[in-house]
DRENDREN-21110 format. One record per residue (C-alpha): residue in one letter; x, y, z. Coordinates in pm, whole numbers, padded with zeros to 5 digits, always signed. Layout:
N
aXYZ ...
***
This chain:
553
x-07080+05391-06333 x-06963+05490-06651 x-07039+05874-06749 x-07177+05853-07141 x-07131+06091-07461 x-06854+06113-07771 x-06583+05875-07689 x-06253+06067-07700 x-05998+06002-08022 x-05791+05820-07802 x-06049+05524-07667 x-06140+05519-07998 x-05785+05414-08115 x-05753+05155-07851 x-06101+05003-07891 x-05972+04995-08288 x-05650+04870-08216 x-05810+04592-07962 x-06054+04465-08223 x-05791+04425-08505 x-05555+04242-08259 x-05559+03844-08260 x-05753+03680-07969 x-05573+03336-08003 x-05280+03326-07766 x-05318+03680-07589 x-05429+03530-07269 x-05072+03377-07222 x-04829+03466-07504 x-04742+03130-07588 x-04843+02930-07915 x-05123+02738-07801 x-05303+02421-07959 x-05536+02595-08144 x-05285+02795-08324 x-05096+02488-08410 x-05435+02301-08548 x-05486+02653-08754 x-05132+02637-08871 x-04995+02300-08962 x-04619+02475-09033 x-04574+02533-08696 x-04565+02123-08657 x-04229+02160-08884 x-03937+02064-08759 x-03602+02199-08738 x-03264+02161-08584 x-03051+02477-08520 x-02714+02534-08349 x-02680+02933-08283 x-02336+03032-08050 x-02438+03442-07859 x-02714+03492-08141 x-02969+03760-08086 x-03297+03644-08038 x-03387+03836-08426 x-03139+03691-08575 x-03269+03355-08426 x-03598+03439-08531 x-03490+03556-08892 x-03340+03176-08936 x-03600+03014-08834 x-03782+03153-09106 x-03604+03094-09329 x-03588+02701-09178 x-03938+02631-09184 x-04105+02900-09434 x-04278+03107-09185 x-04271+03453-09073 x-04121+03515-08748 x-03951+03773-08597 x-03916+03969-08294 x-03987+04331-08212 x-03699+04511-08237 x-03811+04848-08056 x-03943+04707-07726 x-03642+04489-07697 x-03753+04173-07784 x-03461+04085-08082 x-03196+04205-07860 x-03099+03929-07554 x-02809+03720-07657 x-02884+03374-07654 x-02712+03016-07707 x-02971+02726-07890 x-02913+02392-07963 x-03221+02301-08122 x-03243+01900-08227 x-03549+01813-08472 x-03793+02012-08260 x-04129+02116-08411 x-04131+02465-08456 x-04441+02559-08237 x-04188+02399-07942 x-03917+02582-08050 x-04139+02871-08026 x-04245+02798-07704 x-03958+02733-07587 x-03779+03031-07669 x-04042+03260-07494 x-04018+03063-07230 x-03677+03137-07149 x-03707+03517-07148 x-04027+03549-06940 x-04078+03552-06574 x-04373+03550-06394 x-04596+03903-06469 x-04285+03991-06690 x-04347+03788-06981 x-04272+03779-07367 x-04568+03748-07591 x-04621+03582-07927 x-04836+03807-08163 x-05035+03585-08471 x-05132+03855-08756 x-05246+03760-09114 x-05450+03547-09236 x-05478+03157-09310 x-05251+02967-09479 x-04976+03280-09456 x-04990+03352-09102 x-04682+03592-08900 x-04556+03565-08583 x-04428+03844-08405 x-04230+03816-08026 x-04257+04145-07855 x-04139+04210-07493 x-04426+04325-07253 x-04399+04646-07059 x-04334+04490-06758 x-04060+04249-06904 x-03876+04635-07058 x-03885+04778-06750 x-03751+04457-06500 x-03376+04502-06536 x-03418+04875-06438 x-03585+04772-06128 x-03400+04462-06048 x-03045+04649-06062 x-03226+04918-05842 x-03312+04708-05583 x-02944+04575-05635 x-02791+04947-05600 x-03013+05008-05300 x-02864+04615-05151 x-02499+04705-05199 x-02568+05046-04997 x-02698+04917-04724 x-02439+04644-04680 x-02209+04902-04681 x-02369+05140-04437 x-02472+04860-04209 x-02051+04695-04264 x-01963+05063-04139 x-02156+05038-03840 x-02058+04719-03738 x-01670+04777-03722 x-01772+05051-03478 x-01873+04777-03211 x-01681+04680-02920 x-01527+04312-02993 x-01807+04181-02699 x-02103+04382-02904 x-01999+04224-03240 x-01950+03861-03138 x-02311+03853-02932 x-02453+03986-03246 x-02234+03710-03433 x-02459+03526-03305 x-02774+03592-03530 x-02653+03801-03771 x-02465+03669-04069 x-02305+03998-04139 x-02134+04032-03814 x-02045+03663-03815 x-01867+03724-04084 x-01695+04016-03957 x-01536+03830-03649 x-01443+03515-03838 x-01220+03766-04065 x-01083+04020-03829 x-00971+04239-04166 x-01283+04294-04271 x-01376+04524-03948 x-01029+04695-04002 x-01103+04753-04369 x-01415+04934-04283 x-01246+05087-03986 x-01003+05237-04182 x-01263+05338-04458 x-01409+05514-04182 x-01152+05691-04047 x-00996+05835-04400 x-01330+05909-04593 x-01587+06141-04526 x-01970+05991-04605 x-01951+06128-04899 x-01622+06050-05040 x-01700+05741-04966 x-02012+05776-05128 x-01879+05864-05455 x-01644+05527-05445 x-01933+05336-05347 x-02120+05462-05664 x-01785+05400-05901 x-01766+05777-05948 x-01424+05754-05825 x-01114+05510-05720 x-00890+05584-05457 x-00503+05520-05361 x-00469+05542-05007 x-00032+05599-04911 x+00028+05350-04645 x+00234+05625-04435 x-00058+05876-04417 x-00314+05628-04302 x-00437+05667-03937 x-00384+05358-03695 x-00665+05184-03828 x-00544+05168-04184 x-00208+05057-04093 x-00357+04776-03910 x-00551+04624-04186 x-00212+04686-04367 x-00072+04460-04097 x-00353+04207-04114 x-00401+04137-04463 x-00020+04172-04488 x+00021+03894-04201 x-00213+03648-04351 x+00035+03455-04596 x+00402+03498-04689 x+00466+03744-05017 x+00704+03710-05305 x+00831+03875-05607 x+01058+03719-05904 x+01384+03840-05949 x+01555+03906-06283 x+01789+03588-06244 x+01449+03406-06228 x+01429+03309-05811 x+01201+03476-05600 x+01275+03733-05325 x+01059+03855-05027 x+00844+04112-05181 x+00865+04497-05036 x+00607+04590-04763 x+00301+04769-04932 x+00296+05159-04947 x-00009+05177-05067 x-00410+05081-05080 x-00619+05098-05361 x-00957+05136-05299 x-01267+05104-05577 x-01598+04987-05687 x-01629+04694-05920 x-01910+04497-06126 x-01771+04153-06033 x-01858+03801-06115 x-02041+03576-06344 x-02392+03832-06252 x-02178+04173-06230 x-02292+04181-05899 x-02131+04548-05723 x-01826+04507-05490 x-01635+04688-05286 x-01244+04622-05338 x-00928+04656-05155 x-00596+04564-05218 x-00232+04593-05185 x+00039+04575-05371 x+00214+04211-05423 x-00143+04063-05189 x-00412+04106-05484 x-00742+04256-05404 x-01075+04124-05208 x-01409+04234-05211 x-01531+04356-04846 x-01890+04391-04965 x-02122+04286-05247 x-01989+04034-05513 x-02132+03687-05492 x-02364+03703-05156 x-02508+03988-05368 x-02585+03838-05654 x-02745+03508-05475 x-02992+03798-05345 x-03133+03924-05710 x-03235+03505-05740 x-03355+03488-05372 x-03558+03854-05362 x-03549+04028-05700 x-03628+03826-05955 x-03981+03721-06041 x-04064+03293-06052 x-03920+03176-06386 x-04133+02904-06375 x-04430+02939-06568 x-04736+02760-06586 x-04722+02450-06786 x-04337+02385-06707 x-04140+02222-06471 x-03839+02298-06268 x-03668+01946-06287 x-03758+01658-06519 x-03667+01289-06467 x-03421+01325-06746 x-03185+01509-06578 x-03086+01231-06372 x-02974+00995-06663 x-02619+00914-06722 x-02511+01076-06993 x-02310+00814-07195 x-01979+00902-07342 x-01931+00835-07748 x-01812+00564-07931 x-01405+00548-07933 x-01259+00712-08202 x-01482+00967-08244 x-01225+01311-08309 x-01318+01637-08095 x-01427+01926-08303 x-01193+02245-08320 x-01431+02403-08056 x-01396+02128-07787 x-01380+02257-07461 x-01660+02571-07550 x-02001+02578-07425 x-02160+02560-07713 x-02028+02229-07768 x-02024+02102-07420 x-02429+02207-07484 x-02441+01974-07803 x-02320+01695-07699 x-02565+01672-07370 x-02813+01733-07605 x-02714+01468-07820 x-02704+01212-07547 x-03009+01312-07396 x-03191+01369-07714 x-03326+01712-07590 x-03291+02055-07745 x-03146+02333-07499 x-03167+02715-07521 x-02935+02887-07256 x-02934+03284-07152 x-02655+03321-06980 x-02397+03661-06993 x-02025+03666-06966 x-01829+03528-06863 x-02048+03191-06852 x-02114+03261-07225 x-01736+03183-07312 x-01634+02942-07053 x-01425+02653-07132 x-01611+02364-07003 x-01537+01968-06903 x-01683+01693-07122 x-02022+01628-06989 x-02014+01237-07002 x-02012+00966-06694 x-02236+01238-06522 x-02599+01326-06462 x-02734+01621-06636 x-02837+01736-06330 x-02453+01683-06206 x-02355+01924-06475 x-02581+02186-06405 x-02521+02206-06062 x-02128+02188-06140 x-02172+02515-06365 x-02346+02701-06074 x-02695+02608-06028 x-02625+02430-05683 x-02480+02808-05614 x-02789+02956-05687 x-02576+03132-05974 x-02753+02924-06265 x-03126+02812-06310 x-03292+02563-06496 x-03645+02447-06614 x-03779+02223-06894 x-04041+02343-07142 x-04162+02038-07287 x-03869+01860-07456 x-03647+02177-07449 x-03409+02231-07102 x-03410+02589-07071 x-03083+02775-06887 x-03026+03109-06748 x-02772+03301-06472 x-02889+03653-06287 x-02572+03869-06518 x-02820+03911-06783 x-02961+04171-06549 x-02684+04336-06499 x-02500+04304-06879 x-02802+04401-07040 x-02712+04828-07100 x-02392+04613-07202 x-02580+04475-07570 x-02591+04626-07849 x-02985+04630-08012 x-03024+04394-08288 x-03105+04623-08545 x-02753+04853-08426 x-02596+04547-08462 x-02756+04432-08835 x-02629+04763-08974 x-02285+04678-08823 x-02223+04343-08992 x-02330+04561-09287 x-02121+04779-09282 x-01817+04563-09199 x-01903+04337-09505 x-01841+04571-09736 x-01592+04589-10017 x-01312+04803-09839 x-01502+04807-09456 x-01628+05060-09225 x-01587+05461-09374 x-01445+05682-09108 x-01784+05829-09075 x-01948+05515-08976 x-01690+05411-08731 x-01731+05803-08561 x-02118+05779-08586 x-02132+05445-08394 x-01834+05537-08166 x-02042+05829-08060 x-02352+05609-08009 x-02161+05367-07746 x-02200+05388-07426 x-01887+05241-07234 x-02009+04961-07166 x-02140+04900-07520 x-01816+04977-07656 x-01660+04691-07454 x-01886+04465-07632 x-01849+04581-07964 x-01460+04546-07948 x-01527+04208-07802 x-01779+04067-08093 x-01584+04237-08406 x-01198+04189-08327 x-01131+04458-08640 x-01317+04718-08381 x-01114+04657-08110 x-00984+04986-08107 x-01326+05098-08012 x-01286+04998-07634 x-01185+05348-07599 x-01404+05530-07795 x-01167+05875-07705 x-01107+06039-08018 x-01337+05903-08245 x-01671+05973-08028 x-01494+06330-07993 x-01497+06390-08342 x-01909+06281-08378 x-01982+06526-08068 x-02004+06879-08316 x-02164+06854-08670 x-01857+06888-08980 x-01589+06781-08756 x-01506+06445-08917 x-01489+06648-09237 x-01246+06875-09128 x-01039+06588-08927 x-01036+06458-09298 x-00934+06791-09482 x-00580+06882-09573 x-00578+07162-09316 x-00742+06917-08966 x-00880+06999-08657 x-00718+07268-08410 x-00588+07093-08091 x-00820+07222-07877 x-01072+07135-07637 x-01127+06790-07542 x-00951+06651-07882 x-00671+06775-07713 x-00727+06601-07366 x-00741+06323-07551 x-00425+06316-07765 x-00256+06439-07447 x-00336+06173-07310 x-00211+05955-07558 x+00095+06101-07664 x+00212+06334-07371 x+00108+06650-07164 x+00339+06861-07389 x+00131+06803-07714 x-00026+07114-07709 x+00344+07305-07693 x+00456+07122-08019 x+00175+07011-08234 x-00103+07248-08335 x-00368+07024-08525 x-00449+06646-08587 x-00622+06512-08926 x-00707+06175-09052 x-00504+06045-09354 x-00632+05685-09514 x-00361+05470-09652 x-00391+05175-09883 x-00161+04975-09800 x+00036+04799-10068 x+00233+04424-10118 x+00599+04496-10045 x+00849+04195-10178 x+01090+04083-09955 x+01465+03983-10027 x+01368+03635-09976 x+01107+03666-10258 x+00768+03652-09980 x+00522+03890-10017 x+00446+04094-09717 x+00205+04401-09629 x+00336+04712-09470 x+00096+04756-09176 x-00132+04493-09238 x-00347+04451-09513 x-00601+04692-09682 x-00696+05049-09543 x-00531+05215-09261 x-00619+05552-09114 x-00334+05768-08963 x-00375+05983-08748 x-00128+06293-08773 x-00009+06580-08601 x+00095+06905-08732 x+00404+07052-08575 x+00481+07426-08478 x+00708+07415-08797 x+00400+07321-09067 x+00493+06991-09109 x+00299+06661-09024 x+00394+06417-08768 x+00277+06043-08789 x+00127+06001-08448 x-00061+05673-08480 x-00247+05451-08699 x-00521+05179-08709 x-00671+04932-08987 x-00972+05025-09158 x-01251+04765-08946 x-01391+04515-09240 x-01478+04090-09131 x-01545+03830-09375 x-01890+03702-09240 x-02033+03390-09384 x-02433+03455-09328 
***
């Protein structure tokens, strides 16, 4: 029973908004048949080849391919995953398809929009509510996972060797645990040194630790013994032999994001033995496929296809490898070639820049399964002609990416006459998180320097200071610019130097004896950073390049 009178403004809206929005294609997102017979461009055909592009920048050539509008939303998300396409004479209503496809799950899907009018329709891609907020929940779940194991690996190593090998029995967890007697002496140490919630706080990565060897309690210097007992250790000598390497006097202890999925472990090591994870890692990350993640399949597709089992035939003799033999992309190219399919992969580093075999004398299905998929690592479908690809680390890489419209203004910026100003690079340094930064220095090799953000987020954290850090007189070592310089060039800064400024070099030809032209520094712009001493005067204390790439669009 509905209670009657004025509608509020905000029904209103939404019964508006509802009756201008398209009724073709809502019910599943996808480009359906009737579209296509009211649109005969979408029956164009295209081949692409896109290494890591974002899904707008896919979009944005694939209009200008086939002379239709298309684009994805870049404010819910939809133009940002990173994806790898090789698209082979594919009509573009497939492509379409195909590309949605591979970013939805079940419940969690991506949705193609139609607005306009007849013959000059626009597509849109936008990224439902559900699909926004799945990452969140899915490395929740994880977090949650990776506690448990813990909590339930600390309770364990308290059992009496008869207790843990009946439980052996059923649980997998305490099978594990007596088939590698280190692991119960790991967690007995852990135990015995840490308090619940120091070892909380490693657990969570908000801290690593470095255990000394001599003040660990007799449970720590047995998994010293264990671990140490396991294989014989060596170190080189300067002559070039090898020598027995010292006895460890120390453990480090931390929380990593290891893996092809980033999966949360818990890691151990000593010196001259490497490090192991004792929880999380790859049993982990098989659980987001197993538990976490919505069915991929979708209705309409299939999970294997007849195809995969052909042959794949190996090329006529003669035939030169490319300069990127060896890379995915190109691995992806020629299968696609052979098989005459079109693939679209989603997959996160480090699968996105492995160095792969040649795919010939082998099954696709071989191939797939050699990459991971017979791990439970990788998974695969077909959508129509297209074989779709994707691992579990986009989950977990995701905060890692850059937005597509962050990353437009980038290339933008880099592509200009002289590069990045100073005030770009501090405005977008101060926009990174960590892990964002790690991916910026990673995509633009002039940005490098950015995988620290330090000093140059510092100077974006209080409005004017980038003007002063450019000024004759600087910016007073103080505060956390002073952390971080000290940090960089020594805890006695702050006794000799009393500010830091910015000073932009162009750097000039110098000619050699020999008559070759060289360039002091590197080519083009160069910012130094200086340091002004107790005396007045102003210290060179280190310099990088002004960030600019050559991009051919």
């Amino acid at each position: 029973m509905f209670a009657t009178g004025k509608i509020p403004c905000w029904a209103l809206w939404a019964l508006l908004w509802l009756a201008g929005m398209p009724t073709v294609g809502l019910a599943t997102g996808e480009i359906t048949a009737q579209m296509r017979a009211e649109d005969p461009r979408l029956e164009n055909r295209l081949s692409v080849r896109g290494d890591r592009w974002y899904v707008g920048e896919l979009c944005e050539h694939m209009t200008r391919l086939a002379a239709v509008s298309i684009a994805a939303h870049d404010r819910d998300g939809a133009a940002d995953p990173r994806v790898t396409v090789v698209l082979n004479d594919i009509p573009l209503g497939d492509a379409m398809n195909a590309l949605r496809s591979l970013l939805s799950y079940e419940d969690a899907p991506y949705v193609w929009e139609r607005s306009g009018d007849a013959p000059n329709y626009r597509y849109v891609l936008r990224r439902s509510l559900k699909a926004q907020r799945l990452p969140e929940e899915v490395t929740r779940r994880i977090e949650a996972d990776f506690e448990a194991e813990c909590a339930k690996l600390l309770a364990l190593c308290r059992l009496n060797d008869d207790e843990l090998k009946e439980l052996a029995k059923t649980d997998p967890v305490a099978d594990n645990m007596v088939k590698f007697p280190r692991v119960a002496a790991a967690w007995q140490m852990l135990g015995d040194v840490l308090s619940p919630e120091a070892l909380s706080t490693v657990l969570r990565g908000e801290q690593a630790l470095t255990l000394k060897v001599a003040d660990l309690p007799p449970s720590g210097r047995r998994f010293v013994d264990t671990v140490w007992s396991e294989g014989e250790r060596f170190v080189l000598t300067p002559e070039g032999g090898r020598a027995q390497a010292p006895e460890p006097d120390r453990v480090y202890v931390h929380r990593d994001n290891v893996g092809p999925g980033g999966a949360p472990a818990l890691m151990i090591g000593l010196p001259h033995a490497g490090e192991y994870a004792y929880a999380g890692a790859l049993p982990l990350q098989l659980g987001i496929l197993r538990s976490h993640l919505p069915p991929w399949t979708l209705d309409g597709e299939t999970a294997t296809d007849p195809r995969e089992d052909t042959v794949l035939s190996r090329p006529p003799k003669g035939v030169a490898e490319p300069a990127d033999a060896g890379s995915l992309m190109h691995r992806l190219a020629q299968i696609a070639e052979a098989a005459h399919i079109s693939i679209l992969c989603r997959l996160a580093p480090p699968y996105d820049k492995v160095k792969a075999p040649p795919p010939y004398d082998k099954s696709i299905s071989q191939y797939l399964d050699a990459m991971g998929r017979n791990r439970g690592i990788l998974q695969s479908k077909w959508c129509g002609d297209a074989l779709l690809i994707s691992d579990t680390g986009w989950v977990r890489r995701e905060a890692a990416q850059l937005p597509w419209r962050t990353e437009k203004m980038l290339r933008k910026s880099l592509a200009k006459k002289d590069g990045m100003s100073f005030h770009e690079v501090v405005a977008l340094a101060t926009s990174l998180t960590d892990q964002q930064a790690q991916t910026v220095a990673m995509d633009h090799p002039s940005l490098s320097f950015l995988r620290r953000p330090g000093l140059f987020a510092a100077l974006g954290q209080e409005p004017g200071l980038v003007d002063r850090a450019l000024s004759p007189e600087g910016v007073p070592l103080t505060g956390k610019i002073a952390e971080i310089i000290a940090g960089l060039a020594g805890a006695d800064v702050p006794t000799r130097a009393l500010a830091l400024r910015i000073v932009e070099r162009n750097t000039v030809p110098v000619e050699g004896a020999d008559g070759r032209i060289s360039f002091v520094a590197g080519r083009g712009h160069m910012w130094r950073i200086e340091l002004r001493q107790l005396d007045g005067t102003w210290q060179p204390h280190s310099a990088v390049r002004r960030p600019k790439e050559a991009r051919n669009e």
